[in-house]
ZAMARGU-4260 file (C-alpha; in steps of 0.2 Angstrom, whole numbers, plus 5000, padded with zeros to 4 digits):
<rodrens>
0) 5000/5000/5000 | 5006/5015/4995 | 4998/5035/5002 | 5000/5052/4993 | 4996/5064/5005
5) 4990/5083/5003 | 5003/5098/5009 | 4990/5097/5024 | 4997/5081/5027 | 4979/5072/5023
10) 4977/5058/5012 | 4976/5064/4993 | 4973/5046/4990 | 4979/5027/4991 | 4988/5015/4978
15) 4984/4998/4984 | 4985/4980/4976 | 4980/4969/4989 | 4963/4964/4984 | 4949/4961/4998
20) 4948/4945/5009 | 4932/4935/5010 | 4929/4924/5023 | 4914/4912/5026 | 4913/4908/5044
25) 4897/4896/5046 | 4884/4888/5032 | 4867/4882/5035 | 4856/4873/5022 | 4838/4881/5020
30) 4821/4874/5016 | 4822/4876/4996 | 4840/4872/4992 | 4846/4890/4999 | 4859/4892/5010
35) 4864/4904/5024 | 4882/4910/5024 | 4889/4922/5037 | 4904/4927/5035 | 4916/4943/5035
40) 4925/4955/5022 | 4943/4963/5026 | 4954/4976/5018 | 4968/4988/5023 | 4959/4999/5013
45) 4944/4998/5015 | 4926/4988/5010 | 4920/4998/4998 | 4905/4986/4992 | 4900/4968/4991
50) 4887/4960/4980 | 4879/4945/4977 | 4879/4937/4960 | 4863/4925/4960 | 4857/4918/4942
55) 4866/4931/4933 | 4859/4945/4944 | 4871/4958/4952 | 4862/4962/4971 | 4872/4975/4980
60) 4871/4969/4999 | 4865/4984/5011 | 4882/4984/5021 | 4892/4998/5029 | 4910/5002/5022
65) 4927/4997/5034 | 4939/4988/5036 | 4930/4972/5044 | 4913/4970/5037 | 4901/4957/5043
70) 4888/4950/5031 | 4874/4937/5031 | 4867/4932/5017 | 4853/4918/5010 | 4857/4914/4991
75) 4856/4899/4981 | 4871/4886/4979 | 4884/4891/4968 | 4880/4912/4970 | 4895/4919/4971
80) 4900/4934/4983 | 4910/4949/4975 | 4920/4962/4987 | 4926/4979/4982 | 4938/4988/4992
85) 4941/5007/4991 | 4955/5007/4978 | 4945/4995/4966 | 4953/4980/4968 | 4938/4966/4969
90) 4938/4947/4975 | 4926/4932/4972 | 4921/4919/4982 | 4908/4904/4977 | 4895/4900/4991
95) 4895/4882/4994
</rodrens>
């Protein structure tokens, strides 16, 4: 990670590569084939956004932006999560 910062000494902005960390914490298998997953998305950066790919829909999940951000989410086999940190880098994950 790499900050510019302002002759004010505040950020002007941020070069990062490190993409976001997903991580599923517990599964539970739903009446209908869905599944619960709760899990939690990091960045140095920050978590920008995360969103749901379901059936080749893009759902934006209603989460607050940080560096640690919890999520649960219901969503059929196979959706997969995408996590978007402040500097654009983005991560996948495939929900069991």
């Amino acid at each position: 990670r790499l900050r510019f910062l302002n002759p004010d000494g505040s950020t002007a902005f941020t070069l990062d590569n490190d993409p976001p960390r997903i991580q599923l914490e517990r599964t539970e298998r739903l009446e209908g084939g869905l599944v619960r997953v709760y899990g939690r998305v990091e960045d140095n950066v920050g978590v920008e956004r995360v969103v749901l790919l379901e059936k080749g829909r893009y759902l934006p999940l209603s989460l607050p932006k940080g560096t640690s951000v919890p999520f649960a989410v219901v969503a059929s086999p196979g959706s997969v999560l995408i996590a978007v940190d402040a500097a654009e880098n983005r991560a996948s994950r495939r929900l069991p």
